[in-house]
BATI-776262 format. One line per 10 residues: their letters; for each residue x, y, z of C-alpha. Coordinates in steps of 0.5 Angstrom, whole numbers. Example, Ala and Ser with C-alpha at 12.3 -4.5 7.8 and 13.67 -1.06 7.14 Angstrom:
# BATI-776262
AS = 25:-9:16 ~ 27:-2:14 $
***
This chain:
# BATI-776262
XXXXXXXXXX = 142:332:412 ~ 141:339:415 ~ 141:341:422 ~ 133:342:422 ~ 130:335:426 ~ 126:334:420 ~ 120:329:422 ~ 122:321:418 ~ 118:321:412 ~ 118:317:406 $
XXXXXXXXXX = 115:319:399 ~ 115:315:392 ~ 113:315:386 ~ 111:310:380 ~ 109:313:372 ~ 102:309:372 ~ 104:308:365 ~ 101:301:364 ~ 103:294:364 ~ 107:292:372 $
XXXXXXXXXX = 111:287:372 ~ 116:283:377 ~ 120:288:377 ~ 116:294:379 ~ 114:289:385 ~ 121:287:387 ~ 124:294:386 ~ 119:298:389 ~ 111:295:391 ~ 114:290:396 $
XXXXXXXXXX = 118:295:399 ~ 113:299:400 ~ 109:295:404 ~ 114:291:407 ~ 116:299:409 ~ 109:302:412 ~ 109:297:419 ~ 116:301:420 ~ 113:307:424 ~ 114:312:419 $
XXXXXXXXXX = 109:316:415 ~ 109:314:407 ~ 106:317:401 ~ 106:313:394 ~ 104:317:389 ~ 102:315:382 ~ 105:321:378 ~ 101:323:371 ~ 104:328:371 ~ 110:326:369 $
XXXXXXXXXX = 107:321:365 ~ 104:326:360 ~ 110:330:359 ~ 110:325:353 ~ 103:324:349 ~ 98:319:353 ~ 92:315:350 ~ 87:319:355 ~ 83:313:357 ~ 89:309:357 $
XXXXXXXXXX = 91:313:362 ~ 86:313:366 ~ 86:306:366 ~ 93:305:368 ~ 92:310:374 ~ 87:305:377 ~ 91:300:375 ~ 97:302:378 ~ 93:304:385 ~ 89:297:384 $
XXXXXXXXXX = 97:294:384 ~ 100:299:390 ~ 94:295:394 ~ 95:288:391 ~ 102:289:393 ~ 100:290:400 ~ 99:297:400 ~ 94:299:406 ~ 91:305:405 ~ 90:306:412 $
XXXXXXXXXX = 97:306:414 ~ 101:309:408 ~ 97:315:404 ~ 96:313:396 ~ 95:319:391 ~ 94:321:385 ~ 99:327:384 ~ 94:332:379 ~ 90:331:385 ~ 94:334:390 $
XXXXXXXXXX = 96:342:387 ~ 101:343:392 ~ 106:339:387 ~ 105:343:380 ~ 105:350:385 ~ 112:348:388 ~ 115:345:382 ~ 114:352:379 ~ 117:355:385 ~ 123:351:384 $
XXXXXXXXXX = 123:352:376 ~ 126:358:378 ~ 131:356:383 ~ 134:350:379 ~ 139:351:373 ~ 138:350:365 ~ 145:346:366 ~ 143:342:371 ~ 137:340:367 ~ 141:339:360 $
XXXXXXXXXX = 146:334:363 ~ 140:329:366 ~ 141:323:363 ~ 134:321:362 ~ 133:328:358 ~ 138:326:354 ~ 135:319:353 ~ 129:320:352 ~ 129:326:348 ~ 135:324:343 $
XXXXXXXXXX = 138:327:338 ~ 130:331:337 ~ 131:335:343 ~ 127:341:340 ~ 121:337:339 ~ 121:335:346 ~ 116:338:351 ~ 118:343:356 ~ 115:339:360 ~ 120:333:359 $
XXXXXXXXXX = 126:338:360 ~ 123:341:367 ~ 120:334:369 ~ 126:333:375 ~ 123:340:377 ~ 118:337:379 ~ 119:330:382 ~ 123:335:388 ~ 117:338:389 ~ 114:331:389 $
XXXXXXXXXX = 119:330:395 ~ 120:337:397 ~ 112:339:398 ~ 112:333:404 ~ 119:334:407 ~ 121:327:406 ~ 126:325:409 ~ 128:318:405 ~ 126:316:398 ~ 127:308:395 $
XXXXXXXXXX = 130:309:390 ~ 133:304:385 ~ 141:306:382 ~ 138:309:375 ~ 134:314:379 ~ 140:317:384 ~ 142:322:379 ~ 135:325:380 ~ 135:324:388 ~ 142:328:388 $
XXXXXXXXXX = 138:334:384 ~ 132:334:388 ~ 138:336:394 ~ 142:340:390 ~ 135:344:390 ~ 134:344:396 ~ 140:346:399 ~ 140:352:393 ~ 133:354:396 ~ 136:355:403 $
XXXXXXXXXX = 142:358:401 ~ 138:363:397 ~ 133:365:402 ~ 137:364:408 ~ 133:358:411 ~ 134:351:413 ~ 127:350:411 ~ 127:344:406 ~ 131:337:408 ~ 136:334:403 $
XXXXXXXXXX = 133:327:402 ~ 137:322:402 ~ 136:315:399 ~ 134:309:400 ~ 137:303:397 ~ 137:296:399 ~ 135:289:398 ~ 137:283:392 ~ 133:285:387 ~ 134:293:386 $
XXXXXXXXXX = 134:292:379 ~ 130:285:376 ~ 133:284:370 ~ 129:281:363 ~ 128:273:364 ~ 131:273:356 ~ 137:277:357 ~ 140:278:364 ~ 144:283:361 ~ 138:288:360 $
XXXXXXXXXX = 133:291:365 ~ 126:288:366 ~ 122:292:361 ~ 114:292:359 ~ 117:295:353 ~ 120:289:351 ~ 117:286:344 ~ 118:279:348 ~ 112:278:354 ~ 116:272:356 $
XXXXXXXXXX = 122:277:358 ~ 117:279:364 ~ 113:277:369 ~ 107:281:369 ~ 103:282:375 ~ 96:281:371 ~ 99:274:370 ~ 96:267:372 ~ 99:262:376 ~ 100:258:370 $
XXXXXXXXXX = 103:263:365 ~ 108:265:371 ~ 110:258:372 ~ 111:258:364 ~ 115:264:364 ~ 120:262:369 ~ 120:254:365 ~ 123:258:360 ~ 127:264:362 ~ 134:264:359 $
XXXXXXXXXX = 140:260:363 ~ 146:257:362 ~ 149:250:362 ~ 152:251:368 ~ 150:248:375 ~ 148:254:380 ~ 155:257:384 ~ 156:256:393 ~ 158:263:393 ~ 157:270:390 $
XXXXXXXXXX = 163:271:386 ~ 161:264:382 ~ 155:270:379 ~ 160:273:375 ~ 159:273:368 ~ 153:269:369 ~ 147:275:368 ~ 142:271:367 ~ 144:265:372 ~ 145:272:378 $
XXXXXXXXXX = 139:275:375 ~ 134:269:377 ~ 138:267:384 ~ 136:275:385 ~ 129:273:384 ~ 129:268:388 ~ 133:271:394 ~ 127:278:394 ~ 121:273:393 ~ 123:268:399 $
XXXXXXXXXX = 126:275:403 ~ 133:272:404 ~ 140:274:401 ~ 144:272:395 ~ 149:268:399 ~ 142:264:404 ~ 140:261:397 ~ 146:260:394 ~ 148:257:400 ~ 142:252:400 $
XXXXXXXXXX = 142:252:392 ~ 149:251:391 ~ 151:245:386 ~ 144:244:383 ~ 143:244:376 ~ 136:249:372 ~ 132:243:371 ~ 133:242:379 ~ 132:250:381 ~ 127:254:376 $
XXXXXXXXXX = 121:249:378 ~ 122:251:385 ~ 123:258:383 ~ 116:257:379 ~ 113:255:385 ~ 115:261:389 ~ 113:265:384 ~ 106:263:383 ~ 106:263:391 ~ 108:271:391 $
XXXXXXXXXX = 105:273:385 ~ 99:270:382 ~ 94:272:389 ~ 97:279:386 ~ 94:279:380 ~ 88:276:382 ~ 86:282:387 ~ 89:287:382 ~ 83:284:378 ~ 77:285:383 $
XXXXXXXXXX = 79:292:385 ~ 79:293:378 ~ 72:291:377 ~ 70:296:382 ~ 74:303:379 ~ 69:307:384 ~ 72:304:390 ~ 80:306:387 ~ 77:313:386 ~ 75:314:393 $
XXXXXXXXXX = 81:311:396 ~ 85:316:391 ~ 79:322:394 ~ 81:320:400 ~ 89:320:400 ~ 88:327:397 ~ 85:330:403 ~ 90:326:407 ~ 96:329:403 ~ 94:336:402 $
XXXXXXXXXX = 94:337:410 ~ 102:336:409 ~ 103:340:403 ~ 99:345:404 ~ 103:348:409 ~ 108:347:407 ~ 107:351:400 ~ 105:357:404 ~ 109:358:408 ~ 115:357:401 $
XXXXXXXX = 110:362:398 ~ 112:367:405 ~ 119:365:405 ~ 119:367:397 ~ 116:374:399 ~ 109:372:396 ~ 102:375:399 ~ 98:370:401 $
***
């Protein structure tokens, strides 16, 4: 960090690109609210802005914006404790983006992982949009000053250019004016992994709906999800190391572990020696437990889009009296006339 006292405040960012699932919950929603009573200021923000870097259904997005606010709430997200947004309605971010497509480097941009996954060997029909997008997720953080950011391993490579940024901005202008957020990274179940493949991560792109658990999903169909997840013949370990090379046996201990709020080495402790056929009937009731008062709240909020709407407006009004200052007083350190 730098030696400004920057104010403790925590940003995150979810694409509303449709179909949550467990793994958005356990990496990110339920962090969320677990996080809001702590003391520090949060905004979550759902980014379509990043979502249209490639092509997007008009109306689906739409849809899945409400959607992802409807998830954030059900999750447990207050908005009257945490501030819950839409990004295109807070200018503030594309205006500080822009700013910062002028601090940041092509080279730091080409060697982005994601760029290179995502636009592939077709990089020239790629948008501009998809080759500066990390300019934009640190304006995301910057535009707030936030000082922390959960986020899960594949995303570090971002956060770690968000205060390359930063730190070039300051050293530039000769200021301490932006801090270097760090990462927040915790918990058993950073990373949820498909419940047919222990070796790849949960994904709603999976051809397999039974490879995830999504959170519009009823108590039943949760239940036969986790019937059927894939496991092995063996009998569940008394310690850690008993996981190793066992994906699917770590990925559904993981589960449990983030759902029941206890640490690998607590359920393996209590579980240790049983066999699936004991265990995956207890992780069913658990799940549906956690999950199955989600789906049916997403499903009231969703049945009412003008109150998602005014929560978003409201969110809005809240999040510009932070950023509003801030891009004007970067326009006044950049030497804009205001």
């Amino acid at each position: 960090m730098t030696d400004t006292p920057f104010t403790p405040r925590v940003f995150s960012g979810i694409q509303p690109s449709g179909d949550l699932h467990l793994g958005n919950y356990l990496g990110a929603l339920k962090r969320f609210a677990d996080a809001q009573d702590k003391g520090v200021q949060s905004i979550y923000c759902m980014v379509d802005l990043h979502a249209i870097t490639v092509w997007q259904d008009p109306a689906d997005l739409k849809r899945s914006t409400r959607e992802l606010c409807a998830g954030f709430i059900a999750s447990g997200i207050d908005p009257d404790k945490s501030i819950l947004i839409n990004q295109s309605q807070v200018p503030e971010h594309a205006q500080l983006a822009w700013v910062f497509n002028c601090v940041a480097r092509m080279g730091w941009m080409g060697r982005m992982t994601q760029w290179k996954d995502k636009a592939g060997k077709n990089a020239e029909a790629a948008s501009l949009g998809l080759f500066a997008y990390p300019a934009l997720m640190a304006a995301d953080i910057l535009i707030y000053h936030a000082t922390h950011v959960p986020v899960g391993e594949d995303q570090k490579q971002h956060l770690e250019l968000t205060r390359d940024i930063a730190a070039k901005f300051n050293h530039d202008y000769g200021v301490d004016f932006f801090p270097l957020t760090e990462p927040v990274i915790e918990g058993a179940a950073t990373r949820v992994m498909s419940l047919r493949d222990g070796s790849k991560k949960m994904s709603k792109s999976d051809p397999s709906d039974a490879s995830r658990i999504n959170l519009t999903d009823n108590a039943d169909t949760i239940a036969k999800k986790i019937r059927k997840a894939k496991t092995d013949a063996d009998a569940l370990p008394s310690e850690v190391d008993g996981l190793k090379d066992r994906p699917e046996a770590r990925n559904l201990v993981n589960i449990f572990a983030a759902l029941n709020d206890q640490t690998v080495e607590q359920v393996l402790a209590d579980v240790g020696g049983q066999q699936f056929g004991t265990f995956k009937p207890k992780l069913a009731e658990l799940a549906v437990a956690k999950m199955a008062p989600i789906s049916t709240r997403m499903a009231e909020l969703m049945a009412d889009e003008a109150e998602i709407d005014r929560i978003l407006a409201h969110g809005a009004t809240q999040a510009r009296e932070i950023t509003a200052p801030i891009l004007k007083k970067t326009y006044e350190i950049v030497g804009m006339v205001g």
